[in-house]
Phi, psi and omega in degrees: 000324196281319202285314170326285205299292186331293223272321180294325180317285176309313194280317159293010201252334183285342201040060172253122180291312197282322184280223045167269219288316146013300176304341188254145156318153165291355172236042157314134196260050195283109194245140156298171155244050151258017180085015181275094180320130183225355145208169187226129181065167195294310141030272204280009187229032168252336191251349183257336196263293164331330181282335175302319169257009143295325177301295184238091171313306186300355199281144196199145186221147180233171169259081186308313233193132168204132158247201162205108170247145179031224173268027184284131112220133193264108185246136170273119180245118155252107208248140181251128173205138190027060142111342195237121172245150194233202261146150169166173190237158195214149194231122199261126149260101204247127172223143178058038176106331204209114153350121161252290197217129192234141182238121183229113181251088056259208217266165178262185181219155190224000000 
């Protein structure tokens, strides 16, 4: 489960979009953490997340902090992107291999 996230990590820090979305189910479940869907499939986080990292040369996730409960991981992340870095915690649902569903608190921003 942790080489699945590590791996998820590494390919956003490359900003490589096809190694980055690769990690996820094709219906994968991107939630705030008010319960808010803010994307759903690989799709959409192939046209929301790529555009991000076209965007910010700088984007960099770092792990501070990692738990694993059941098929939970949960990471403390400091994340850097056009110049500003913010902190969240952000919790991996891994089943069969594959990102199903990440919960990212506070929301994420692009």
């Amino acid at each position: 489960m942790t080489h699945l996230v590590d791996r998820q990590v590494a390919a956003y820090n490359a900003r490589d979009i096809e190694a980055f979305v690769a990690c996820f189910a094709w219906d994968v479940e991107l939630v705030d953490g008010n319960g808010n869907t803010v994307m759903t499939g690989r799709e959409e986080m192939r046209v929301r997340y790529g555009a991000m990292f076209e965007r910010h040369p700088d984007l960099h996730a770092e792990v501070l902090t990692r738990i694993e409960v059941g098929p939970w991981t949960i990471d403390h992340e400091r994340t850097t992107a056009g110049g500003r870095t913010m902190e969240a915690a952000v919790a991996y649902l891994v089943r069969d291999g594959l990102i199903v569903r990440s919960i990212l608190m506070p929301p994420l921003e692009d």
